[in-house]
N, C-alpha and C positions, 0 to 999 in steps of 0.2 A: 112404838118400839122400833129401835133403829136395828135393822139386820146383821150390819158391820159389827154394832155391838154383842149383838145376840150370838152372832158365828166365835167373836172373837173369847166373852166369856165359855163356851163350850168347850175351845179349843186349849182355854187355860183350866178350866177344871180337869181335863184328860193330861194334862202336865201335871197339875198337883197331885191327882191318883196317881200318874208311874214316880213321883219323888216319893210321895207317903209310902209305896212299896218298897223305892229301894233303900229308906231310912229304914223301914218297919225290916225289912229284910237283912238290913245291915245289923241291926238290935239283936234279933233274931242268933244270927251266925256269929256275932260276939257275946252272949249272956249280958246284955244288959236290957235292965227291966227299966218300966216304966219308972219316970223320979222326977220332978221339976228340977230338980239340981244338975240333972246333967244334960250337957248341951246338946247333945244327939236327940233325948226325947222331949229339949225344950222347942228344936229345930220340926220334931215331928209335928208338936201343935202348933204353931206357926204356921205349916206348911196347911196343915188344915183350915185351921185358921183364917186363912186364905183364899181357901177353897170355898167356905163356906161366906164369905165375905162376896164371891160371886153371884150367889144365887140371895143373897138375904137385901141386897140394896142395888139403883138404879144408878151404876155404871159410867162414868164417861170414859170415853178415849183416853185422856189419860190418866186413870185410876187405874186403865187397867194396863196402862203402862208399866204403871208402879209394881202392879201384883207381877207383871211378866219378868221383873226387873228383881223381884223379891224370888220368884221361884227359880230363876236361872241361876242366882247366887246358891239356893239349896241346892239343886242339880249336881253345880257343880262341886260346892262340898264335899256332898254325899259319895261322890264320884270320887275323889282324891282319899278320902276317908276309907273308901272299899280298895281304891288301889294299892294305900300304904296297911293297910289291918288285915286286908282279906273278908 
C-alpha cells in the first residue's frame, strides 16, 4: 500500500464530507427534498458517490486526481449556489 496514496484518499474523503454538508445544508435552508430530478440532490450523490469510490477500490495517483478535480467542481458550485440562494 502506497502512503502518498493512503494520506491522499483520506484527505479527499474529508472534502467530500464538508461538500456533502454544505450541499445537505444547502437542501436543507432552501426546502428541497431528496428527487433524482433535481440537480442539487443529484450533485449530492455524486459527491458521495465519490466518497465512497475511495474507500471501495485501489487508487492511483491519477484517479484521484480525477475525484479531486470532481469534488472541487462540487465545492464550488455549491459555494456560488449558497452565495446567490442563501
Amino acid at each position: 500500500m502506497n502512503y502518498f496514496i493512503t494520506a491522499k484518499e483520506e484527505v479527499l474523503r474529508e472534502v467530500a464530507a464538508s461538500v456533502s454538508a454544505k450541499i445537505s445544508n444547502y437542501m436543507i435552508n432552501n426546502h428541497i427534498e431528496i428527487d433524482h430530478k433535481n440537480a442539487i440532490s443529484v450533485m449530492l450523490d455524486q459527491v458521495e458517490d465519490l466518497s465512497d469510490s475511495l474507500i471501495e477500490r485501489d487508487n492511483s495517483m491519477e484517479d484521484l486526481a480525477k475525484v479531486s478535480a470532481k469534488l472541487a467542481f462540487a465545492k464550488d458550485y455549491i459555494e456560488k449556489m449558497v452565495q446567490a440562494n442563501g
